[in-house]
SEFIDO-51417 format. One record per residue (C-alpha): residue in one letter; z, y, x. Coordinates in steps of 0.02 Angstrom, whole numbers, padded with zeros to 5 digits, always signed. Layout:
<sites>
AZYX/...
</sites>
This chain:
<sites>
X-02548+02082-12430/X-02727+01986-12424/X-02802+02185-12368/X-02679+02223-12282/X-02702+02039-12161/X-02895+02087-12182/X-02880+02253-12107/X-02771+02174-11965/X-02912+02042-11914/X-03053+02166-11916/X-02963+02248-11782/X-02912+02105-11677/X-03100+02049-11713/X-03149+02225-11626/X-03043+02227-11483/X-03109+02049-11439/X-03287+02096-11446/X-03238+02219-11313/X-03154+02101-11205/X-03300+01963-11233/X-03459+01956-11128/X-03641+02004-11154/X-03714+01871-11297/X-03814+01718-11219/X-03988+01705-11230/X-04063+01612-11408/X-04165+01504-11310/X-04063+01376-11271/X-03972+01259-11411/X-03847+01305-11537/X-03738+01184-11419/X-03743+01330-11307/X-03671+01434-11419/X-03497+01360-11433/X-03364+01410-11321/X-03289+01245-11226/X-03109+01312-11228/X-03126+01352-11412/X-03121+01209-11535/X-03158+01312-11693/X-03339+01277-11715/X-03372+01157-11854/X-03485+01078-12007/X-03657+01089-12034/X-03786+01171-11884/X-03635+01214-11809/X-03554+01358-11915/X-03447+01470-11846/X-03247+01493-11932/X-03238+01653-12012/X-03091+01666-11873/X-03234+01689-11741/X-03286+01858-11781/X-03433+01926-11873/X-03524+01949-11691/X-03536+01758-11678/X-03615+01758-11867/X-03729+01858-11810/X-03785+01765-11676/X-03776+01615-11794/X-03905+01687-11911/X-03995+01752-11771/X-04035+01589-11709/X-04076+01514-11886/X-04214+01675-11925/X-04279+01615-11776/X-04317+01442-11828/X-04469+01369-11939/X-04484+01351-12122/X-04381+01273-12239/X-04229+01299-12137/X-04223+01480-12186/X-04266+01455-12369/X-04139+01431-12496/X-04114+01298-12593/X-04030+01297-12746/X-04024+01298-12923/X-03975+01493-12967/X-04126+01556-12915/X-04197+01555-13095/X-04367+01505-13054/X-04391+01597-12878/X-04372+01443-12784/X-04525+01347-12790/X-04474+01227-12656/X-04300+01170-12756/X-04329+00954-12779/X-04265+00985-12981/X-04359+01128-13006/X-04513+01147-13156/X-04667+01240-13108/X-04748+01303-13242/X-04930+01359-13261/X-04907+01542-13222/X-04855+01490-13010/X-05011+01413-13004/X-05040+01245-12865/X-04870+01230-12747/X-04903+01319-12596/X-04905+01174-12461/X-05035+01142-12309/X-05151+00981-12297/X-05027+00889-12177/X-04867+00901-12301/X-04862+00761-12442/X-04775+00832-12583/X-04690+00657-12669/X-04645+00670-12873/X-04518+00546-12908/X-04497+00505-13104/X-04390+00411-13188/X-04384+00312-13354/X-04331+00442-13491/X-04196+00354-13560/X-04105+00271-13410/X-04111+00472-13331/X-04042+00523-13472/X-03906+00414-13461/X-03864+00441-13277/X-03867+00638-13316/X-03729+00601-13449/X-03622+00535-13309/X-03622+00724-13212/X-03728+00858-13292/X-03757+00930-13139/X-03871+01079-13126/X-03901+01082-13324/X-03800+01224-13415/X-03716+01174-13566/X-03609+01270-13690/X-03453+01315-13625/X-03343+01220-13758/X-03440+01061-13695/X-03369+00962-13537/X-03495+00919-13401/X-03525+00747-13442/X-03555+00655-13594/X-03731+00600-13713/X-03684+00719-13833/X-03716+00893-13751/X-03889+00837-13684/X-03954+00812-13834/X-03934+00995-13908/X-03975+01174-13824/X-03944+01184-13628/X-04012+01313-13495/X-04089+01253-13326/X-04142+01359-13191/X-04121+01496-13302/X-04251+01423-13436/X-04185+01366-13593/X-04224+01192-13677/X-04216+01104-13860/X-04124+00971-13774/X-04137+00861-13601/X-04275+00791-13675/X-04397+00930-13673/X-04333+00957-13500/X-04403+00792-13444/X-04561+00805-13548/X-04588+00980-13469/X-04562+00905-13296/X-04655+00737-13307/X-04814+00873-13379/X-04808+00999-13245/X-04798+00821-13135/X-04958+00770-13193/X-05050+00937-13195/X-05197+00958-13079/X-05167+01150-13074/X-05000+01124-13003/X-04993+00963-12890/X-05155+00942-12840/X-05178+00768-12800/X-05251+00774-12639/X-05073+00819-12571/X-04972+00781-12697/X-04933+00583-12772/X-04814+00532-12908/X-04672+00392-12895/X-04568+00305-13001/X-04414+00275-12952/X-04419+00099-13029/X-04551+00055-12915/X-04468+00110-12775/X-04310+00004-12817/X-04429-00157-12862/X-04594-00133-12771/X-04502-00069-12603/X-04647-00130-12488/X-04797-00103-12583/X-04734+00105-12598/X-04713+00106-12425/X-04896+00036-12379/X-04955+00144-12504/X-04885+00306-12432/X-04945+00236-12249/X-05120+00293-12313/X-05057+00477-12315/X-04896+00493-12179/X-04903+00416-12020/X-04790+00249-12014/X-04677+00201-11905/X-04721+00009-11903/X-04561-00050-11843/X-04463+00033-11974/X-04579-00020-12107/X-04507-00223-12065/X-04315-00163-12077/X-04234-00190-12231/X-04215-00068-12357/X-04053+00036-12346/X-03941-00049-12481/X-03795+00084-12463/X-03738+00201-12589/X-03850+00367-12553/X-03702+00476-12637/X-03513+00462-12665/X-03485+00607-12782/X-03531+00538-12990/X-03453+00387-13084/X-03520+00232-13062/X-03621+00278-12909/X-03728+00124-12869/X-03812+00025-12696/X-03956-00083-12705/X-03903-00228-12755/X-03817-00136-12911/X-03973-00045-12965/X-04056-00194-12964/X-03976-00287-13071/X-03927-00145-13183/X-04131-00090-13185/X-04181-00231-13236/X-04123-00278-13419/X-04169-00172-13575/X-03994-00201-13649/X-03928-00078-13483/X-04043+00043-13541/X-04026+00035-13731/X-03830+00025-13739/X-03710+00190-13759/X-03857+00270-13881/X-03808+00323-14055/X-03920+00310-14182/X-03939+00508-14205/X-03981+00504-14013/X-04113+00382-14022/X-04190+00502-14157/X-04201+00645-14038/X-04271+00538-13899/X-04412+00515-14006/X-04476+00670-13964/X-04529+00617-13804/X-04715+00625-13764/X-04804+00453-13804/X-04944+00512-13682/X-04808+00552-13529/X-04738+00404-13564/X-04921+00295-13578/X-04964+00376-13441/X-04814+00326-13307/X-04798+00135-13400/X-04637+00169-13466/X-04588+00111-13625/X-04573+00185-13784/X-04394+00220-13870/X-04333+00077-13952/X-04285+00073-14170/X-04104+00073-14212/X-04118-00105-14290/X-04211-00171-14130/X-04055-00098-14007/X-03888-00150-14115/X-03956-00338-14184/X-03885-00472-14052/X-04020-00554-13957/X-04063-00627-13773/X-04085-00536-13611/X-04265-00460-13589/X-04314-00377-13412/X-04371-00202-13401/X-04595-00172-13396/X-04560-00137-13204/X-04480-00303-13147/X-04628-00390-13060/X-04646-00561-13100/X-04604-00699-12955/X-04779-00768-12898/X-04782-00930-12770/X-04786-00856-12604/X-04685-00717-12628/X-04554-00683-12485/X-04380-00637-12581/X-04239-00578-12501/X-04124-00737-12605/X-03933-00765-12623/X-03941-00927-12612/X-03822-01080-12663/X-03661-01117-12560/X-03567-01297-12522/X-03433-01223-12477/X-03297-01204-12582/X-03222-01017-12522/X-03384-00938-12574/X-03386-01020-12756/X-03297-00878-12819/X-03437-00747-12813/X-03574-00787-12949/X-03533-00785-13135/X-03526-00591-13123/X-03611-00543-12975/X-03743-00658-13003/X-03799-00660-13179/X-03835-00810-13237/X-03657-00872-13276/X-03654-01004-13166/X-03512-01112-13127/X-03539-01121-12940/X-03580-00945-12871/X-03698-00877-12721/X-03640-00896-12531/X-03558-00739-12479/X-03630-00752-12307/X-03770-00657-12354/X-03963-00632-12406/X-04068-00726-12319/X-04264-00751-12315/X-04354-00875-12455/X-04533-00903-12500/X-04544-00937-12702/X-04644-01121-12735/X-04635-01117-12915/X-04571-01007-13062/X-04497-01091-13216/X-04454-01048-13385/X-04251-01032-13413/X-04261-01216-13499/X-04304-01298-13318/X-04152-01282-13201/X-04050-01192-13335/X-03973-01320-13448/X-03900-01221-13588/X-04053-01112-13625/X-04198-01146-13733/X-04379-01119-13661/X-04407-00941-13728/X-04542-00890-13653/X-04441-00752-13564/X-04527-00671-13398/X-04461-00599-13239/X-04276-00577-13238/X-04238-00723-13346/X-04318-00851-13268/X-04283-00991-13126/X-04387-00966-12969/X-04406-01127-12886/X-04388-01077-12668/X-04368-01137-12515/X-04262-01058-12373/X-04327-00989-12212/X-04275-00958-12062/X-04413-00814-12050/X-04551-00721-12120/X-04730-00827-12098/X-04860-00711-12023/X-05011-00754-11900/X-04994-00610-11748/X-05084-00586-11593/X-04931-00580-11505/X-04786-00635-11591/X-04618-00517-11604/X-04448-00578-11662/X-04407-00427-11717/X-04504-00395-11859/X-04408-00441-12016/X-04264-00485-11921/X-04130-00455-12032/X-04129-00475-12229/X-03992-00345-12252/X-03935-00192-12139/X-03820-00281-12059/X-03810-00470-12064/X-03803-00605-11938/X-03914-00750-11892/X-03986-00823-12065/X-04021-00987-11995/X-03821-00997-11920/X-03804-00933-12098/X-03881-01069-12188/X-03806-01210-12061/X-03640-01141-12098/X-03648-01152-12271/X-03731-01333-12288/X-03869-01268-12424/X-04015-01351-12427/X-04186-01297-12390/X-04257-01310-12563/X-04152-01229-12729/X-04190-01180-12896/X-04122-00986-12907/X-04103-00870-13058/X-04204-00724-13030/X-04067-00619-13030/X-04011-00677-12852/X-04206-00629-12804/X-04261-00459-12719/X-04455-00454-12704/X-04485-00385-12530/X-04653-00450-12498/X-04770-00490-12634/X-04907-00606-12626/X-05075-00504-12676/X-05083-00496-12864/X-05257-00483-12856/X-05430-00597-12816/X-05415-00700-12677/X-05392-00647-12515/X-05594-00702-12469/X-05641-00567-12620/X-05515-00436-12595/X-05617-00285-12644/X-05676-00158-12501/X-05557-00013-12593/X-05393+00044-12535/X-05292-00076-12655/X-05401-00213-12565/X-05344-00137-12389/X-05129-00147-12452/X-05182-00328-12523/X-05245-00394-12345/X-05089-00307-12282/X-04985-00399-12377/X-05055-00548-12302/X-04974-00524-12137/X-05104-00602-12046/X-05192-00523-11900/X-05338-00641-11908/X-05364-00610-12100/X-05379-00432-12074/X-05513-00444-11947/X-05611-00532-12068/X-05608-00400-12196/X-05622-00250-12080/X-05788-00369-12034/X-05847-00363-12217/X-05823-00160-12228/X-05939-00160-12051/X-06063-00270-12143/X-06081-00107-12282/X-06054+00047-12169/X-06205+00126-12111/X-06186+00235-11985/X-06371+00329-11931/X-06466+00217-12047/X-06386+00071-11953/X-06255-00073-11998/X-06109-00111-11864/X-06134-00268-11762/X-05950-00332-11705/X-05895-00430-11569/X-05797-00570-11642/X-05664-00593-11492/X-05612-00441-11475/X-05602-00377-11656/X-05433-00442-11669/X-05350-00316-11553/X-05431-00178-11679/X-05349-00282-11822/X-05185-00273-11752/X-05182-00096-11772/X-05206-00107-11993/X-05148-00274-12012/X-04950-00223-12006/X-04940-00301-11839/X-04957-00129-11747/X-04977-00026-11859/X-05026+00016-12073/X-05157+00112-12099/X-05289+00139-12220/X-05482+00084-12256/X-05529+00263-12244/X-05453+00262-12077/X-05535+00104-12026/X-05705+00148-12070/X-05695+00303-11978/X-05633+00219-11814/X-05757+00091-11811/X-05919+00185-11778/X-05825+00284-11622/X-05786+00094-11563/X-05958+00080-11496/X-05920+00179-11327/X-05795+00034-11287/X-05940-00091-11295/X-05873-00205-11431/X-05953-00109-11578/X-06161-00094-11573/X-06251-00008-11700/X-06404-00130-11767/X-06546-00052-11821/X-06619-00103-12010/X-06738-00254-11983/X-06936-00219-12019/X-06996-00288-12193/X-07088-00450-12181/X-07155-00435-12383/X-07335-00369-12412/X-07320-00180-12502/X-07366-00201-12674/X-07492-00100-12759/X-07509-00076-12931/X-07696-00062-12918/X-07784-00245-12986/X-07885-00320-12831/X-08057-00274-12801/X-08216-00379-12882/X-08308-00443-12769/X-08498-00464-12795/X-08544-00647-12788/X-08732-00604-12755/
</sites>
């Protein structure tokens, strides 16, 4: 029956292509394409129903050969190594450096070892498994599996293998290639992005929006958003739990070097995971410094928003966070859990289990030229007005907050002061993370003071170095000190910038000869 209704449609198909006109002309868009009485064009890049005919799938592919790389290259994980471009894929030694130009940044994204492994036990996903094995589950991983038509030991010499070929010069050159972990991408949201303004043009005004806090998939149990990951990322019980004791042997095989090498660390002893003891934050949680800006849930008068806290939260607390929303703090002072948390004992405990002592804002302090209201507007994707927010809720201005209600969005410099910031690019993202327009102009003026430019140092006009500052100090624009010392010396055709020549030497040249006698007679 199925030929039979095949046969019949590839003869209606050819008696329509008679009756149909000439094909239009591929230079117009795919919209062009789509016949307005006919509703049967649908999903992605507009696909054509196999109903349509194969003339229109040929004009579909038409169009797509004639489009630019990667939209014709196939990505997927049956390709058994031919697919260099595939995100999961491992290069290995014999493909040589991935073939990419100077303007594409190739980005490595790693992830702790153990907390991967778990969230590939939830959906196996591209990883072949013996058939009498389900696709889920710790067990399978940790025995012989196939990937991209390579076999493994277990999942751990798949990440090993990975994390290498990650770190090899031979294969991702690092001039176009940089490595991220994903923790620092959950925790360290802002300083990734400034970093990664330094190689890909930034789009200032995105850079101030708030990170997207959605779940970026719906297929997978317990998929995750933000504010999830966060909390679950940051305790080692999360990623210790669900491990037998057999497992944690096999994870032992993981490279102490890889894992040196990335910060991550190493896999705990059996008697160190199942003994009962207090919660300890993960290496990556940064520690709150005074003057951070934290994105805070903050504590709630009234009584319909009591109910959220003890679980959301963290911290067991009777009365729970407002449910109005994030909205902007500034941390004063950090505390050990035995100030502001009666029923624990001063520990010594960092990061996640502390009390950060903050005040409330209405905005994010920063010294502009000209002052926007949109930057930083909203804490969250969508929110509404976080002073209406705080007036509504009758908080005050100044609370002590577990950290666990905390999301670092912009850190205070870790490093030396901002008068010695060092003239590197870690002393660039620093000043940056000043938000000051006025502070940046004094430390682009300290990189003029060493940049010699045809034997001669840069002489700046003060009152209008500002409107260059603008442009790296996250007001305009983030940049990069490489970037600003190769503006500056082309600045000197707009009259502010004036090249000073080397001043003559006032000192005597010294001779090693001893000074002439001279002959009293």
């Amino acid at each position: 029956l199925y030929g039979k209704q095949q046969q019949q449609e590839r003869q209606d198909q050819q008696e329509q292509q008679e009756q149909r006109p000439p094909p239009v002309s591929f230079e117009h868009s795919t919209d062009q394409l789509q016949d307005p009485e006919d509703e049967q064009w649908r999903g992605r890049g507009h696909q054509p129903c196999q109903q349509r005919g194969n003339r229109d799938m040929d004009q579909y592919h038409e169009l797509l050969d004639c489009l630019s790389a990667p939209i014709t290259v196939m990505f997927g994980p049956d390709t058994y190594g031919a697919c260099p471009w595939w995100k999961h894929a491992v290069r290995s030694e014999g493909q040589g450096a991935i073939e990419t130009d100077d303007d594409t940044l190739v980005i490595l994204v790693t992830k702790d070892p153990v907390f991967w492994l778990k969230s590939m036990s939830k959906h196996h996903y591209e990883i072949k498994v013996p058939t009498r094995c389900r696709r889920a589950g710790l067990d399978p991983l940790f025995g012989r599996l196939e990937h991209e038509g390579r076999c493994y030991n277990s999942a751990v010499e798949l990440w090993n293998s990975t994390v290498y070929s990650f770190l090899n010069e031979d294969l991702f050159p690092s001039s176009r290639c940089v490595v991220l972990r994903y923790e620092d991408f959950l925790f360290r949201f802002w300083d990734v992005m400034v970093h990664l303004s330094a190689f890909l043009p930034a789009h200032c005004q995105k850079l101030k929006e708030s990170p997207n806090a959605v779940r970026s998939k719906s297929h997978g149990r317990e998929v995750r958003n933000r504010d999830e990951a966060l909390r679950y990322y940051s305790y080692l019980d999360n990623r210790h739990c669900d491990f037998e004791e057999w497992h944690l042997d096999r994870m032992r095989e993981l490279c102490p070097k890889l894992l040196g090498a990335l910060g991550y660390q190493e896999v705990p002893k059996p008697e160190d995971v199942y003994q009962p003891h207090k919660p300890v934050p993960c290496s990556w949680v940064p520690k709150l410094l005074p003057g951070d800006i934290v994105a805070a849930r903050f504590q709630c008068k009234s009584c319909n928003c009591r109910a959220r806290g003890a679980d959301e939260g963290g911290d067991g607390s009777a009365e729970g966070y407002c449910n109005l929303g994030s909205v902007w703090a500034k941390v004063v002072k950090e505390s050990n859990g035995a100030e502001g948390c009666g029923n624990e004992a001063q520990d010594g405990r960092n990061a996640t289990a502390s009390v950060a002592d903050v005040e409330l804002l209405s905005e994010v302090p920063r010294e502009w030229v000209a002052h926007n209201p949109h930057d930083w507007a909203a804490v969250e994707p969508v929110d509404g007005s976080v002073v209406s927010a705080i007036d509504r809720a009758g908080s005050s201005m100044r609370q002590q907050l577990p950290r666990d209600w905390l999301d670092l969005r912009l850190p205070k410099p870790r490093i030396l002061p901002e008068a010695d910031l060092p003239l590197t690019e870690e002393g660039y993202r620093a000043a940056v993370s000043l938000r000051s327009t006025p502070k940046m102009a004094e430390f682009i003026l300290r990189v003029s003071r060493e940049l010699i430019v045809d034997g001669c140092t840069l002489d700046l006009d003060r009152r209008k170095l500002p409107g260059f500052a603008r442009w790296f100090s996250g007001e305009a624009c983030v940049q990069s000190l490489a970037q600003i010392r190769r503006e500056l010396p082309g600045k000197e055709s707009e009259g502010w910038v004036k090249k000073r020549p080397p001043q003559p030497t006032r000192c005597l040249q010294v001779t090693d000869k001893p000074p002439a006698k001279v002959d009293a007679s």
